[in-house]
C-alpha positions as CSV (number, residue, x, y, z in Angstrom):
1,X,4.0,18.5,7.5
2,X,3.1,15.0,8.3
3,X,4.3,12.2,5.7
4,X,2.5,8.4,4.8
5,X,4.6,6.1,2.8
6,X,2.8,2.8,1.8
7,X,4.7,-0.4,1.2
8,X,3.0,-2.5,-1.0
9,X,4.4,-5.6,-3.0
10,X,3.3,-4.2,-6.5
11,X,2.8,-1.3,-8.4
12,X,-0.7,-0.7,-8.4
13,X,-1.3,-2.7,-5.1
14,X,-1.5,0.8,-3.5
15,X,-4.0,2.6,-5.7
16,X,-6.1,-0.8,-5.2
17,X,-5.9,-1.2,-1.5
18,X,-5.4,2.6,-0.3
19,X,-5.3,5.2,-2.9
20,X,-8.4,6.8,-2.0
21,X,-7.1,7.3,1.4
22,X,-3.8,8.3,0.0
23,X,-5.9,11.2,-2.1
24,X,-7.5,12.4,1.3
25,X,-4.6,12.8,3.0
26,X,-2.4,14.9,0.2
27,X,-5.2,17.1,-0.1
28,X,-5.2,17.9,3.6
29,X,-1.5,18.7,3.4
30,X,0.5,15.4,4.0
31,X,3.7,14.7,1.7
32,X,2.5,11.1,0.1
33,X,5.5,8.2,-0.9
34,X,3.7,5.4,-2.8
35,X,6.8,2.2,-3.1
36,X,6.4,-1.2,-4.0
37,X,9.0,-3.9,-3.6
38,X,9.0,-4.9,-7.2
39,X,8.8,-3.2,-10.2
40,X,6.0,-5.9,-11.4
41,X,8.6,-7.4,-13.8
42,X,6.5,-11.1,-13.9
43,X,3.3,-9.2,-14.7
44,X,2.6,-9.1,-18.6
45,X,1.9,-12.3,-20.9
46,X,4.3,-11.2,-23.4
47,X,6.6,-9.0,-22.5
48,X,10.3,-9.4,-21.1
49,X,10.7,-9.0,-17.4
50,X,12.9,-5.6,-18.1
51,X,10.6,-4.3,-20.7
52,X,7.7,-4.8,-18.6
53,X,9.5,-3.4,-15.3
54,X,10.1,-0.1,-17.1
55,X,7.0,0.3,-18.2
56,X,5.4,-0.2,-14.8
57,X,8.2,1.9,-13.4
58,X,6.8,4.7,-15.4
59,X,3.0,4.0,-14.4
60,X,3.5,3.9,-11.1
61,X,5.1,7.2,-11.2
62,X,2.3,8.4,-13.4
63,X,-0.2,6.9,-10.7
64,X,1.2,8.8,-8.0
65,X,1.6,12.0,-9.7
66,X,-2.0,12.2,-9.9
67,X,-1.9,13.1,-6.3
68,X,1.3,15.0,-6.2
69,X,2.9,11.9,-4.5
70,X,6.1,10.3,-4.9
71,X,6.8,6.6,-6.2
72,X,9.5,4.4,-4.7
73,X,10.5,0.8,-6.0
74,X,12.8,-1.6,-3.8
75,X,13.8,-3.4,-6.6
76,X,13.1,-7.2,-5.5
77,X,11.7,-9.6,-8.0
78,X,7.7,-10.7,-8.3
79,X,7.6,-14.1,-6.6
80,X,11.2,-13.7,-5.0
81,X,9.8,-10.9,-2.3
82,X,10.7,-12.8,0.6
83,X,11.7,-11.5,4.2
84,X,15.0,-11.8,4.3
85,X,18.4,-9.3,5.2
86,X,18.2,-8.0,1.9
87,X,14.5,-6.7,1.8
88,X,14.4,-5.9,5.5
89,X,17.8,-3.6,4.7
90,X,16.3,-2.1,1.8
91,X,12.9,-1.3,3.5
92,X,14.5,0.2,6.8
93,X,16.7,2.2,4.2
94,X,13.7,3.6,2.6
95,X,11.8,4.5,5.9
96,X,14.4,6.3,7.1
97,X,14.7,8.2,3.6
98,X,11.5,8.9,4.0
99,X,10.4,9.3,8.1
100,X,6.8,8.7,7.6
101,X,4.3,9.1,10.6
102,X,2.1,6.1,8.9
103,X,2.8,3.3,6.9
104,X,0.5,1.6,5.0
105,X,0.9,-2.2,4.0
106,X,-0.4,-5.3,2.9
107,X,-2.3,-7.6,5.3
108,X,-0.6,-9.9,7.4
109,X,-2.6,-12.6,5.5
110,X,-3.2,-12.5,2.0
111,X,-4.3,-14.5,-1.3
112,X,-0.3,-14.6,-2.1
113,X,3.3,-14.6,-0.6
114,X,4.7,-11.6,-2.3
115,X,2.0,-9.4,-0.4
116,X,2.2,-11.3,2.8
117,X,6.0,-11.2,3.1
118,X,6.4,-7.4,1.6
119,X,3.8,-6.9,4.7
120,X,6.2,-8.5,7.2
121,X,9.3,-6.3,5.6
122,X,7.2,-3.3,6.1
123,X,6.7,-4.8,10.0
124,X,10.2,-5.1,10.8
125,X,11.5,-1.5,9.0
126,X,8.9,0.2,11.1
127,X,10.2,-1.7,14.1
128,X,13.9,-1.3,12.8
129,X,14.2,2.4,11.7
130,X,14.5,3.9,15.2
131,X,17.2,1.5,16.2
132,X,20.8,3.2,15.0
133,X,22.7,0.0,14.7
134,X,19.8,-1.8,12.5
135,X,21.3,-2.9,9.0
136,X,21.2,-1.1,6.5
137,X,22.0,-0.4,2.3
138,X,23.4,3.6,2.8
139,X,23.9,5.7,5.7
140,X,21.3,7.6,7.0
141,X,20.0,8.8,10.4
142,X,17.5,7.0,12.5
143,X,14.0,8.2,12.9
144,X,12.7,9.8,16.2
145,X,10.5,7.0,17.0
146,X,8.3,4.2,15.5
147,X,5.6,5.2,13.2
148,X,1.5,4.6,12.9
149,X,1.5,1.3,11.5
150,X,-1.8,0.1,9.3
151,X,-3.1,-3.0,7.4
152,X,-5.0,-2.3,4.1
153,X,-7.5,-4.7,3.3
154,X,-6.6,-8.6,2.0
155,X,-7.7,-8.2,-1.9
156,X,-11.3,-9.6,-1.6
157,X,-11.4,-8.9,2.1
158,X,-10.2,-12.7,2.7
159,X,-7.4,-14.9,3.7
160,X,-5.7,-17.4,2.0
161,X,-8.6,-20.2,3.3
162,X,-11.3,-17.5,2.0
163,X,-12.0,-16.4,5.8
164,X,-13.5,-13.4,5.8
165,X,-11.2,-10.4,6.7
166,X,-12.9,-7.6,9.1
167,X,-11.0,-4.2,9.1
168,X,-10.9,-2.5,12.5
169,X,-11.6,1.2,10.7
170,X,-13.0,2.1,7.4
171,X,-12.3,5.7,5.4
172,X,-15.1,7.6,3.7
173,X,-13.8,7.7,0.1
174,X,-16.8,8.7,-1.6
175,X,-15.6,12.6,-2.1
176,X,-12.1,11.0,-4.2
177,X,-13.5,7.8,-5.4
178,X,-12.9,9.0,-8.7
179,X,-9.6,10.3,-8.3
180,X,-8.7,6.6,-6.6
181,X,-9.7,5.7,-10.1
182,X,-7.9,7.7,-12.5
183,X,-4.7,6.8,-10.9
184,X,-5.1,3.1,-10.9
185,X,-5.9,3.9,-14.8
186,X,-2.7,4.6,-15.3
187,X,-1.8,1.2,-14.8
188,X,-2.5,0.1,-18.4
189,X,-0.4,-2.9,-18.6
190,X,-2.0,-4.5,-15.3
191,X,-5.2,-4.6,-17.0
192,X,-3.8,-6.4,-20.0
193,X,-2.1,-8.9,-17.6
194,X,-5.0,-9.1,-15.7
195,X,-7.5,-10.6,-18.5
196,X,-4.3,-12.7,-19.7
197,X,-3.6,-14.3,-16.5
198,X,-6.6,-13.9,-14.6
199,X,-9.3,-14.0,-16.8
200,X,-10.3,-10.6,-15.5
201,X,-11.5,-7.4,-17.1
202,X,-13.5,-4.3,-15.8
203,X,-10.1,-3.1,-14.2
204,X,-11.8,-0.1,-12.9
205,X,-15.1,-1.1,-12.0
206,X,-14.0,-4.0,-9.9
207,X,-12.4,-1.5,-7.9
208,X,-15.3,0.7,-7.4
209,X,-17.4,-2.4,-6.3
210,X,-15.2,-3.3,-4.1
211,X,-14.9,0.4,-2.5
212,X,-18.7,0.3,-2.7
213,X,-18.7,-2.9,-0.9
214,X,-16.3,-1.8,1.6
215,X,-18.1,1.3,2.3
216,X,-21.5,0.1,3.5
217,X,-19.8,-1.7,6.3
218,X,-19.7,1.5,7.6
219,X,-22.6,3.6,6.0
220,X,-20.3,5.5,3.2
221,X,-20.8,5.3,-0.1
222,X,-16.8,4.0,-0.4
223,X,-14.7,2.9,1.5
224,X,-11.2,1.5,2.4
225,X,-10.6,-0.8,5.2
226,X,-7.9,-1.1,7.3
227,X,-6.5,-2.7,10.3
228,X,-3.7,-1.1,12.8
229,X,-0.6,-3.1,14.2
230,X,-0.9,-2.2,18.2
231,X,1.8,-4.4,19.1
232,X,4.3,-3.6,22.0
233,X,6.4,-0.7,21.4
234,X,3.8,0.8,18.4
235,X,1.9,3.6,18.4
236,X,-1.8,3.0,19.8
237,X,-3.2,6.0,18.7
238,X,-5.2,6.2,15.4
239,X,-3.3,8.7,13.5
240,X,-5.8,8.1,10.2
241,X,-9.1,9.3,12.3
242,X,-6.9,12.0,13.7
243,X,-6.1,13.1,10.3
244,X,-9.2,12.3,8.5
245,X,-11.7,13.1,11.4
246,X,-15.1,12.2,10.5
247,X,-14.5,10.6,7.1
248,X,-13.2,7.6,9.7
249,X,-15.8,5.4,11.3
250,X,-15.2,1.7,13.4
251,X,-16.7,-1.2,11.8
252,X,-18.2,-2.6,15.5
């Protein structure tokens, strides 16, 4: 049975940037691992960093659950996710816990550093994993080779100048658009800290505009974009329109 683990920076991040195309492929038989590299403990306007960690703990479980998934948290710090031995020990740790045939991760470039370097960690573990003598936090075997690697969409579909963003593919999510939904609504606290911090509400519907938005670059009524690393040594193959047929359609 074929496994995807994304490796996103936040709980949440994953529903946001991928879920819908995290609901496809459970329901066509692959085992889904949803992990962020911190719990989210900087994300509430009012509540302590450990009383807001467990509470986003517990959603992101929730979240995944919705798809029969399983939720993973590397236990950095929000705005202390840096590439470093640490990170890259804990995120080659969890990929070969795991042995996913994709990963999913943040864009290269985003609006902030804890996505852009939780993107580079998730870089190096799928380089890394393979490789027997690559460190480490607990024993465990290598994995047979390098998996799929893809970029989700930047949030906005731009870089940190504003640049516009073009994925490569985009997934037809129209058929689980709403299931996409009711797992990011069991983020609760992130909507609070959202119109605290932000001076955003409409959780939800943001999201489904921006699926919307996404989606017409290809014709679909949703859609989420993505990008796939094709560097030396990774797989060239595009194991999401493989999986996902013709729910998968270039943007050129």
């Amino acid at each position: 049975m074929p496994t995807v683990l994304t490796l996103m920076a936040h709980p949440d991040d994953a529903e946001i940037l991928c879920g819908g195309t995290l609901a496809l492929l459970s329901k066509r038989g692959w085992t889904v691992h949803i992990a962020s590299a911190s719990p989210g403990d900087c994300g509430s306007p009012d509540r302590a960093p450990d009383d807001i960690a467990a509470i986003r703990r517990r959603e992101g479980a929730d979240a995944a659950a919705v798809i029969g998934a399983t939720f993973h948290c590397l236990e950095r710090r929000d705005l202390r996710i840096f590439y470093d031995e640490d990170g890259v020990r804990r995120a080659t740790t969890l990929l070969r816990r795991v042995r996913p045939d994709v990963v999913i991760t943040h864009s290269p470039s985003d609006y902030m550093l804890d996505h852009e370097e939780t993107s580079r960690m998730a870089r190096a573990a799928c380089f890394n994993a393979p490789i027997p003598n690559a460190p480490v936090t607990e024993e465990c075997p290598p994995v047979e080779h390098i998996p799929h690697l893809y970029y989700a969409d930047p949030i906005e579909g731009v870089d940190p100048l504003g640049a516009e963003v073009r994925p490569s593919i985009v997934v037809d999510i129209s058929s689980v658009i709403e299931t996409k939904l009711s797992m990011l609504a069991k983020h609760a606290s992130q909507r609070e800290w959202l119109r605290a911090h932000h001076g955003l509400d409409e959780y939800l519907e943001s999201a489904r505009r921006w699926s919307v938005e996404r989606g017409r670059l290809a014709g679909f009524d949703s859609g989420e974009g993505f990008r796939q690393h094709r560097g030396h040594a990774y797989p060239s193959d595009d194991a999401l329109a493989d999986a996902l047929g013709f729910l998968v359609a270039p943007t050129s």
